[in-house]
C-alpha positions as CSV (number, residue, x, y, z in Angstrom):
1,X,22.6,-26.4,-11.4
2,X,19.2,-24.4,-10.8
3,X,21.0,-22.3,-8.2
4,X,23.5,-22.2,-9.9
5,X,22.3,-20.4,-12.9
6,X,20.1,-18.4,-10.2
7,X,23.2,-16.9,-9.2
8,X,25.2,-16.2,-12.0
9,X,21.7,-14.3,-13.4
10,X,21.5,-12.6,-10.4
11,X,25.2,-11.3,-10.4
12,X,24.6,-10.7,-13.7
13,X,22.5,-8.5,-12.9
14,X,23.2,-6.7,-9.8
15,X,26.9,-5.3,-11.0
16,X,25.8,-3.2,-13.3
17,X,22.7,-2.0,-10.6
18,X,25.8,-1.8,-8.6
19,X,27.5,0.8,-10.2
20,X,24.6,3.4,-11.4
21,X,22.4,3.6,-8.0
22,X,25.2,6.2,-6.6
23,X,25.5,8.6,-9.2
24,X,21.7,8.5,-10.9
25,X,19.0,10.9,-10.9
26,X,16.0,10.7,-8.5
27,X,13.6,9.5,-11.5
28,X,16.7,6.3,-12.7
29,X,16.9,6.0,-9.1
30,X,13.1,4.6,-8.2
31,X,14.1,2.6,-11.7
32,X,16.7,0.9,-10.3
33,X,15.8,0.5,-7.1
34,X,12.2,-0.8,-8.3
35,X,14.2,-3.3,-10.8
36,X,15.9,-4.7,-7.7
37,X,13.2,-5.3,-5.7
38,X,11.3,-6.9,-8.8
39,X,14.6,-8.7,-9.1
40,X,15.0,-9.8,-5.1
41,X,11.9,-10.2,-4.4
42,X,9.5,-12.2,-6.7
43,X,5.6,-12.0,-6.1
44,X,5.7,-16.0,-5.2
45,X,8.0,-14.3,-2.2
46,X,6.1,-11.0,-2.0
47,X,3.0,-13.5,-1.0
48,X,4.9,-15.4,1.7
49,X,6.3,-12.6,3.3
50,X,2.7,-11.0,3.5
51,X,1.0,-14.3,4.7
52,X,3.8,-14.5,7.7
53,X,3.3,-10.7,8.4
54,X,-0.8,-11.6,9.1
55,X,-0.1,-14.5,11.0
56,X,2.3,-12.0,13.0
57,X,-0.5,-9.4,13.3
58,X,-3.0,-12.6,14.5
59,X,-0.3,-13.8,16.8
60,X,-0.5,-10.2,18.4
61,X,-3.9,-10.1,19.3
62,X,-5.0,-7.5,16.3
63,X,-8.6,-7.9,16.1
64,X,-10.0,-8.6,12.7
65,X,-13.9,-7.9,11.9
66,X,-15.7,-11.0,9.8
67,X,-19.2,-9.9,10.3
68,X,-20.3,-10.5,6.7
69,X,-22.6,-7.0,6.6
70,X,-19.5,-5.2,7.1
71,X,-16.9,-7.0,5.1
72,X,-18.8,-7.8,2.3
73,X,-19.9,-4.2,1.8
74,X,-15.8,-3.0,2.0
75,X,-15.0,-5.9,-0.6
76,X,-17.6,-4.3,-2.9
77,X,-16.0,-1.0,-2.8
78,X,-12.2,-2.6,-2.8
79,X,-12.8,-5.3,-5.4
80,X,-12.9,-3.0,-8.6
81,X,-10.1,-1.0,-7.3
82,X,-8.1,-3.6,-7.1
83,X,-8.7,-5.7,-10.1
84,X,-7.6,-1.9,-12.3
85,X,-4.4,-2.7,-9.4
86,X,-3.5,-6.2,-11.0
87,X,-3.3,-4.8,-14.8
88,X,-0.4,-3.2,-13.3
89,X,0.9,-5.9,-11.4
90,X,-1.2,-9.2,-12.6
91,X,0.9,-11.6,-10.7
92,X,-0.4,-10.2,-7.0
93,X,-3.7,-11.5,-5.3
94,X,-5.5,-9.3,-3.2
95,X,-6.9,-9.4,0.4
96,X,-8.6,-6.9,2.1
97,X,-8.1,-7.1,6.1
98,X,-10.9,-4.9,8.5
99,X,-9.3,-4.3,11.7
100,X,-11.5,-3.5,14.7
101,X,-10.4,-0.5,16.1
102,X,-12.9,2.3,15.9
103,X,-10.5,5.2,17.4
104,X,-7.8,5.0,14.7
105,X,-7.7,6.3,12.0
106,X,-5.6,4.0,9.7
107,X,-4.5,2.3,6.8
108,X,-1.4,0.1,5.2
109,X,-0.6,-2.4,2.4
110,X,2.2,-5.2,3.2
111,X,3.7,-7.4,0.3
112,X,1.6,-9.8,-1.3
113,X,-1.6,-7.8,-1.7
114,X,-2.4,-7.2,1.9
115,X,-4.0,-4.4,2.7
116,X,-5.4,-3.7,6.1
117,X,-8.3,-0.7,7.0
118,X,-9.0,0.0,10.6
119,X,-12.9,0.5,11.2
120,X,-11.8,4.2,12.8
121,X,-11.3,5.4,9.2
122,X,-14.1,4.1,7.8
123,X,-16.3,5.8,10.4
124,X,-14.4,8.8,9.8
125,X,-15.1,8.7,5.9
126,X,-18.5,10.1,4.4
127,X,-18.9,8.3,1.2
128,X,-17.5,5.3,-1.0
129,X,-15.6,7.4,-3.3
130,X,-13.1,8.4,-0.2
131,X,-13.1,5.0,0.9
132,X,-12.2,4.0,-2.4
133,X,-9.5,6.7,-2.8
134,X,-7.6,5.5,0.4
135,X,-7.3,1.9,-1.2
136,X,-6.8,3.0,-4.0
137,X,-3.7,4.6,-2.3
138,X,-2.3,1.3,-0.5
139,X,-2.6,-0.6,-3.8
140,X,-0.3,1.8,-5.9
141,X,1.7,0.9,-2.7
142,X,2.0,-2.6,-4.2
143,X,1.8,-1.9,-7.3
144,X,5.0,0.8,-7.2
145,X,6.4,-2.4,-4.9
146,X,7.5,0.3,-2.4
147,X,7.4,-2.2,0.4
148,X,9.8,-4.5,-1.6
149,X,12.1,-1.3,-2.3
150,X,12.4,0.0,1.4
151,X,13.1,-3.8,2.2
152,X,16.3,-3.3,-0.6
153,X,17.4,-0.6,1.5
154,X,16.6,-1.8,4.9
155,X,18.1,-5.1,4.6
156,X,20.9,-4.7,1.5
157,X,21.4,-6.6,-1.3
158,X,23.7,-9.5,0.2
159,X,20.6,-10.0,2.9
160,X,18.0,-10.1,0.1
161,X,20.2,-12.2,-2.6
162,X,19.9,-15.0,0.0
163,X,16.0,-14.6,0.3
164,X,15.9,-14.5,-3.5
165,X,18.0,-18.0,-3.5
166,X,16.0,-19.5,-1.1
167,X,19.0,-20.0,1.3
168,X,17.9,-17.7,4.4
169,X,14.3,-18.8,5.4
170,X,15.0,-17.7,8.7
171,X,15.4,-14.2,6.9
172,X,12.4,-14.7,5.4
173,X,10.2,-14.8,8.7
174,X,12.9,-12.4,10.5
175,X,11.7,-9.8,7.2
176,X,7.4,-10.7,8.4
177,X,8.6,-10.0,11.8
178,X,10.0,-6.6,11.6
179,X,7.2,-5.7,9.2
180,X,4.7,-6.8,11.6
181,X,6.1,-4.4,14.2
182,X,7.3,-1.2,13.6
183,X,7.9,-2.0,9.7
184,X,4.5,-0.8,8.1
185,X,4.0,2.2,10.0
186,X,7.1,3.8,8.9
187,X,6.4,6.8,6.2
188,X,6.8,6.6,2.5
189,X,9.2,8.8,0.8
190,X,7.6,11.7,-0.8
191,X,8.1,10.1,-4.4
192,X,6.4,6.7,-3.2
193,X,3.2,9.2,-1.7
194,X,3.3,11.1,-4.7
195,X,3.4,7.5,-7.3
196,X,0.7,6.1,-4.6
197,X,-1.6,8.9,-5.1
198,X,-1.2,8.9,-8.8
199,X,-2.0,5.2,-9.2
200,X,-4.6,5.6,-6.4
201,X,-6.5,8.5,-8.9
202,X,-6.1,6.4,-11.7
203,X,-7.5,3.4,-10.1
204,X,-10.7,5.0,-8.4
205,X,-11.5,7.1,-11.9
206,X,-11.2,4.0,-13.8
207,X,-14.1,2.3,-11.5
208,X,-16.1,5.3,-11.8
209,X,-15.4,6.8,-8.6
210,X,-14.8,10.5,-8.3
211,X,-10.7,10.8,-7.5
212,X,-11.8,14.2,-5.7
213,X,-12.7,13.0,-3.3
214,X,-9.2,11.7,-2.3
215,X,-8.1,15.1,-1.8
216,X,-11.2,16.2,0.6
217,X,-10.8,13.5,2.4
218,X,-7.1,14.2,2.9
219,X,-7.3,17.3,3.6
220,X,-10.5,16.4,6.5
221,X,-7.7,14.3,8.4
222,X,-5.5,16.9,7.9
223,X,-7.9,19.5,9.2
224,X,-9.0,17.4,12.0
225,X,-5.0,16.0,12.8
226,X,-4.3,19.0,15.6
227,X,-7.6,17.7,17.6
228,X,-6.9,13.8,17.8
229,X,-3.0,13.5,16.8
230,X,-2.8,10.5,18.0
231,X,-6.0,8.6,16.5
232,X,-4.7,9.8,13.0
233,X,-1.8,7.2,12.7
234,X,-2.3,7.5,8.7
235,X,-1.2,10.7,8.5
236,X,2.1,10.0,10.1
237,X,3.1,7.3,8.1
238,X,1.2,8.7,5.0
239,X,2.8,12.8,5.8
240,X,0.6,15.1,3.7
241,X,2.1,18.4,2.5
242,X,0.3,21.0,0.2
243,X,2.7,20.4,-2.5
244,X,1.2,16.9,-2.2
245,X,-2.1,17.6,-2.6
246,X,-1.2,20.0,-5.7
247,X,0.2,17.7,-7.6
248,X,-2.9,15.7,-7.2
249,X,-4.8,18.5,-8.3
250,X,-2.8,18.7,-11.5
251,X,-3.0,14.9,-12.1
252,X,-6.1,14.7,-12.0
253,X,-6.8,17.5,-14.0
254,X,-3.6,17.2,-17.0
255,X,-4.9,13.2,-17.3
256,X,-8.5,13.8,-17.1
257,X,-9.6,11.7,-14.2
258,X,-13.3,12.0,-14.7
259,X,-15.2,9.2,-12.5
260,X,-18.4,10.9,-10.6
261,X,-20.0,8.1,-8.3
262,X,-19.5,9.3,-4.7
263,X,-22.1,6.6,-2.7
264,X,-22.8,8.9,-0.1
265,X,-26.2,7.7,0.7
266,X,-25.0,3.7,0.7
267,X,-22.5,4.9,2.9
268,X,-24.1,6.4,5.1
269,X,-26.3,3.8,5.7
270,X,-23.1,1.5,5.7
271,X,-21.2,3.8,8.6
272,X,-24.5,3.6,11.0
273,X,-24.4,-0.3,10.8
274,X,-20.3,0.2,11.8
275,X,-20.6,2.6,14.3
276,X,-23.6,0.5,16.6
């Protein structure tokens, strides 16, 4: 009877979804297309997904750092962004994931809170503040639920409706598999960078943290992309454009995003202890 009902909500739902994604505006577009991910895929699922796409990641032989010094330090500057992250999505729990790789320059956020740094672009960031700003990023990732939305498109709404039901659990882990692989390097649409950097501000101002320093340090990797193209995997799936880093500008500036901490001497300290 539970499924059911499931599936009478869920038609319930979907016709109407049906109907207006084809003819909407961009702006009702991300609406509907964020409803139906909220819709198909439920944080309970979000979280299994993103627990199957680690054990993916550890099944491939991606190196993880646990040395306490340098995790702990990370989680310091992570932990306020991301608990201004939950008030717009309470029911996610986040985990923070160092991988050891010094010569890339990287970052991505899967479903269920995940979001993974490589030690590359922490060496190549000069303060907390830009730190900050890049996680900052990944969470409005999650909290936008663009993950969830490219899996709408990727895999349809048939696909999805079964995951949603619980009658495809080999879907399920097929879904942590592609994501795994080529799935979270893929880029963002411009509207998903643009929301991501917006929430990313907000979160970093709201912890104190200058949101500045998000556009200096895009616009370092930017500067520095032409010498090491292929070290600066972030930027490819993360595609900066000056319009971009505009738009920032103006954000920052029409909402008043006012935070001033930096941590450039902490860091400092913090990136010699990396880099030995």
């Amino acid at each position: 009877m539970k499924i059911l009902n499931r599936v009478i909500s869920l038609g319930v739902f979907l016709l109407p979804m049906l109907v207006v994604v084809p003819a909407c505006t961009t702006q009702q577009r991300v609406k509907t297309e964020t409803s139906l991910a909220k819709t198909l895929v439920s944080d309970a699922q979000s979280e299994q997904i993103g627990d199957q796409v680690h054990a993916e990641l550890d099944a491939k032989g991606t190196r993880f750092i646990t040395d306490r010094s340098v995790t702990g330090y990370v989680e310091g500057i992570a932990s306020p962004v991301f608990r201004q992250a939950k008030e717009d999505r309470p029911g996610v729990e986040y985990h923070l994931h160092i991988i050891d790789d010094p010569k890339t320059v990287n970052a991505f956020a899967t479903p269920g809170g995940h979001v993974y740094v490589y030690s590359g672009l922490l060496l190549a960031a000069e303060n907390e503040a830009e730190v900050a700003g890049v996680l900052a990023h990944e969470a409005g990732h999650i909290s936008g639920r663009h993950v969830e939305r490219a899996m709408v498109n990727a895999y349809g709404l048939q696909t999805l409706a079964g995951v949603a039901l619980g009658q495809s659990p080999s879907t399920t882990q097929k879904l942590a598999a592609d994501l795994a692989g080529t799935g979270v390097m893929l880029a963002h649409s411009r509207s998903e960078e643009t929301e991501a950097d917006e929430y990313g501000a907000t979160y970093v101002s709201h912890v104190g943290y200058d949101p500045h320093a998000m556009i200096t340090f895009f616009q370092k990797l930017q500067a520095n992309e032409g010498s090491s193209p292929r070290a600066m995997v972030w930027l490819r799936s993360h595609p900066l454009t000056q319009d971009r880093i505009d738009h920032l500008k103006r954000y920052i500036r029409d909402n008043r995003l006012s935070g001033t901490e930096v941590g450039e001497q902490r860091y400092e300290s913090f990136r010699k202890t990396l880099g030995r």
